[in-house]
Steps between C-alpha positions, in 0.01 A plus 500: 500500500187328538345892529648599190384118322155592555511846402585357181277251447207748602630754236526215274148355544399828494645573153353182408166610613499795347655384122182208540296775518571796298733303248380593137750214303257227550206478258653728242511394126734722310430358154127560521514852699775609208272365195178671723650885487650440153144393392327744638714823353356535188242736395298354194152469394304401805731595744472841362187502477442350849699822672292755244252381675614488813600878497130629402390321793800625728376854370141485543578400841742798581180729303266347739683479738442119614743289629332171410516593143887630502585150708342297199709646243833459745334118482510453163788725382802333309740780589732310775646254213785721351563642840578143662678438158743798537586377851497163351751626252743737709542183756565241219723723239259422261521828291262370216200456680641774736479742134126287459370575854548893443349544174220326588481659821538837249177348263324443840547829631424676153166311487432580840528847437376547175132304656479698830594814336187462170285385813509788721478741183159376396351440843272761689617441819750743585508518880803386660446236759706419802616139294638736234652790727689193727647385188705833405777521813682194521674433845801336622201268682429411081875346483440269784150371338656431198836368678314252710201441266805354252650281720153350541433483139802376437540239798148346411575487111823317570292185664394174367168565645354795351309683785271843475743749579573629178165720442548580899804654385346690212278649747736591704778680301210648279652560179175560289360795650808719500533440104119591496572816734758596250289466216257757678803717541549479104136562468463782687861654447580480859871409490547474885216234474671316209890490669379440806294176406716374303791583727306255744467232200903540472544396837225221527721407161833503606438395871318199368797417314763549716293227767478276223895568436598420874253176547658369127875590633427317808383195386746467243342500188708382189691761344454520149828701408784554711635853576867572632548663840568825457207569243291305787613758748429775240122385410473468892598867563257612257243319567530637889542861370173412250317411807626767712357761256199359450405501911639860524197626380215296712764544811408907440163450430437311814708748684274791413157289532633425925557894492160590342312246733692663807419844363143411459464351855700751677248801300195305605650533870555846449141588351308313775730627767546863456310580186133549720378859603179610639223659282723387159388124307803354308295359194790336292890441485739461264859383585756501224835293581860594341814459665566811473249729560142346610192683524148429738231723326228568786112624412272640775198694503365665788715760706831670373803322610749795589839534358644367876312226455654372167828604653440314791443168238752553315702472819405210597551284204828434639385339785368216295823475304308703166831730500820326458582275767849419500493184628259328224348787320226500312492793349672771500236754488133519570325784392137547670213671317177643658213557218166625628131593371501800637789703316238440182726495253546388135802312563365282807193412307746396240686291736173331695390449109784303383568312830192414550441347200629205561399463862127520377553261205593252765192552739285503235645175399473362891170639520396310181651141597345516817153593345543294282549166722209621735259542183618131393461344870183677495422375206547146603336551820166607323560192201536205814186660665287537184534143442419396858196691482431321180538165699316636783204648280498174238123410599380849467691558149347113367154614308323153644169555353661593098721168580244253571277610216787493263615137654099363422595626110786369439570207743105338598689202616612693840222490731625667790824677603667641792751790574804503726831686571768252551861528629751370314845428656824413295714250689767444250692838559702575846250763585129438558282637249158563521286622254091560505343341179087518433406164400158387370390190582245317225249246522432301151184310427589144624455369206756662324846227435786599684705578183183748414503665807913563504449667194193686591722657808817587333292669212259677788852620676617650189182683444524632872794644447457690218149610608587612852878602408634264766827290376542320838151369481432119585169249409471198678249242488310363792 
């Protein structure tokens, strides 16, 4: 007995434990976290205006490809406000602002389009970056950004101490740039860009929604109406077959990127393994993954490859599961293709043409960035040694003799002066600075009143400076 006593009271202190720790009931203000999302639904005047903006920045970032700029516009984008409130809604049985959450979700959406869309029709930048292209093939990996990033939204809304995790979660379930992507799609009449986007902003949506619809259940918002049970269980079953649908989709998608990414490793094993023979260069690749039947286009120059050496490789494709491996296939088919210089013909020119294209475009582009940053190091190299040779040559650059005739003009109160480099160190800052300053050191005619001779300097040190073109120029007295 005593045994089983302590079990208990371990399992119960650890329960304890455990609910002190991860326990979401304390701290939460239901009155303020409802009138929040209800606030923050609507999309008039400068909240409109606020995510117009926010979408031409979202877009020059995709067209630029920087994701500083696309992470600025998540910041400052109004979007999650009817998607909280439809979760918001669905938990509560509040159908009006349930009916209000989607048709501003609808305005928000038609804006977002409508902006993005006019933007990438007018500008000149038409290459597709790699922020764009990850935007277009939405994963089942998507669902569980949105799932989780909503319980965090929602979790840190529903406190009495507001925290920053709202435009973390912004960030995270990215719902600008999709609606941007699709825009391009619109603009460029790519439908597999546009449904694929915004299929990715329908999950972030719904996802959102449905985390925002469990955390409300669970701690037991007010209802606003009442429903009986068997339309309860009815809205239940579709709301499990809505969200069952919706995943479908990503589930697939995510299916076939695994299979592509095996395919692709698995072809790069193949190439490096057996794709090598003496006296022949392969020059470029091309692999081309479908579930059905997958292709690896080879290019050589330099001796023939024989016909029972291409039978040979497509052989052994199998080996490296390429061919239909029962047990986790990847594809079913792989069909191997030798190209080579030395056949001279039309059609492989054509090929080497069009494949190459974009191969070059991108070295070029490597090529370029990497010049480019050299030529700017460089650059800045030759700037920071320029001006310690000016430090180091400040005697030689200092006409003395035009100086002191100019000084007898225009100041005959100096009598004598001196030259000197000084060092000047900064202690305020963390970091020692030092800095070398040339400083000219003047003797007045004695007497001259101290108030005279102040003046005298500071108008002496402006003249220096302008004459000699040297801003951190000093003039003391002595």
């Amino acid at each position: 007995m005593d045994n089983k006593a302590n079990s208990r009271y371990l399992v119960v202190a650890i329960r304890r434990f455990l609910r002190s720790i991860l326990s979401i009931h304390d701290g939460t203000d239901i009155p303020a976290t409802i009138e929040g999302i209800k606030r923050d639904i609507g999309f008039r005047g400068p909240t409109a205006w606020i995510l117009i903006f926010s979408i031409f920045i979202a877009s020059i970032g995709l067209n630029i490809n920087s994701t500083a700029v696309i992470i600025g516009a998540m910041l400052i984008s109004p979007l999650m406000g009817p998607i909280l409130g439809i979760g918001l809604s669905i938990g509560t049985n509040d159908f009006e602002t349930l009916l209000r959450s989607l048709k501003n979700l609808g305005i928000a959406v038609s804006i977002a389009l409508v902006t993005s869309t006019l933007y990438f029709l007018i500008t000149p930048l038409t290459i597709e970056q790699s922020e764009l292209l990850a935007r277009t093939k939405p994963t089942i990996l998507d669902v569980m950004v949105a799932l989780f990033g909503g319980f965090a939204g929602i979790v840190a809304g529903s406190r009495k101490e507001k925290t920053s995790v709202i435009p973390g979660v912004a960030i995270a379930t990215a719902l600008m740039p999709p609606l941007c992507t699709a825009g391009y799609g619109l603009a460029t009449l790519k439908l597999s860009y546009f449904f694929g986007a915004f299929y990715l902003f329908f999950i972030n949506s719904v996802f959102i929604s449905l985390a925002t619809f469990l955390v409300v259940k669970y701690l037991k918002f007010p209802l606003v109406s009442f429903l009986n049970p068997v339309r309860a269980k009815r809205y239940r079953f579709v709301l499990i077959g809505f969200l069952i649908i919706t995943i479908i989709p990503s589930a697939v998608i995510f299916y076939n990127v695994i299979q592509e990414t095996r395919f692709t490793i698995a072809s790069e094993s193949f190439i490096n393994d057996e794709c090598v023979f003496d006296g022949s260069e392969l020059i470029s690749k091309k692999v081309t993954f479908s579930d059905t039947l997958s292709t690896i286009d080879l290019y050589y120059i330099g001796n023939d490859i024989t016909d029972d050496k291409k039978l040979v490789l497509q052989d052994r494709v199998a080996k490296y599961g390429l061919a239909g491996d029962k047990r986790f296939p990847i594809t079913k088919r792989t069909f191997v293709r030798v190209h080579q210089e030395t056949d001279n013909s039309i059609d492989f020119e054509r090929k080497m043409v069009d494949f190459n294209s974009d191969l070059r475009l991108k070295i070029l582009e490597d090529i370029y960035t990497k010049n480019e940053q050299t030529i700017q190091d460089k650059e800045l190299k030759i700037k920071l040694l320029e001006q310690e040779i000016m430090r180091l040559r400040v005697n030689d650059t200092i006409p003395f003799k035009q100086i002191s005739q100019e000084i007898k003009f225009h100041f005959n109160e100096v009598e004598k002066y001196s030259f000197a480099k000084a060092t000047q160190i900064n202690t305020q800052n963390d970091s020692v600075r030092m800095d070398t300053i040339p400083v000219f050191l003047m003797n007045f005619n004695p007497e001259m009143l101290a108030e005279a001779k102040l003046e005298k300097r500071l108008k002496i040190e402006d003249w220096l400076k302008v004459r000699l073109n040297l801003n951190n120029l000093k003039v003391i007295e002595y």
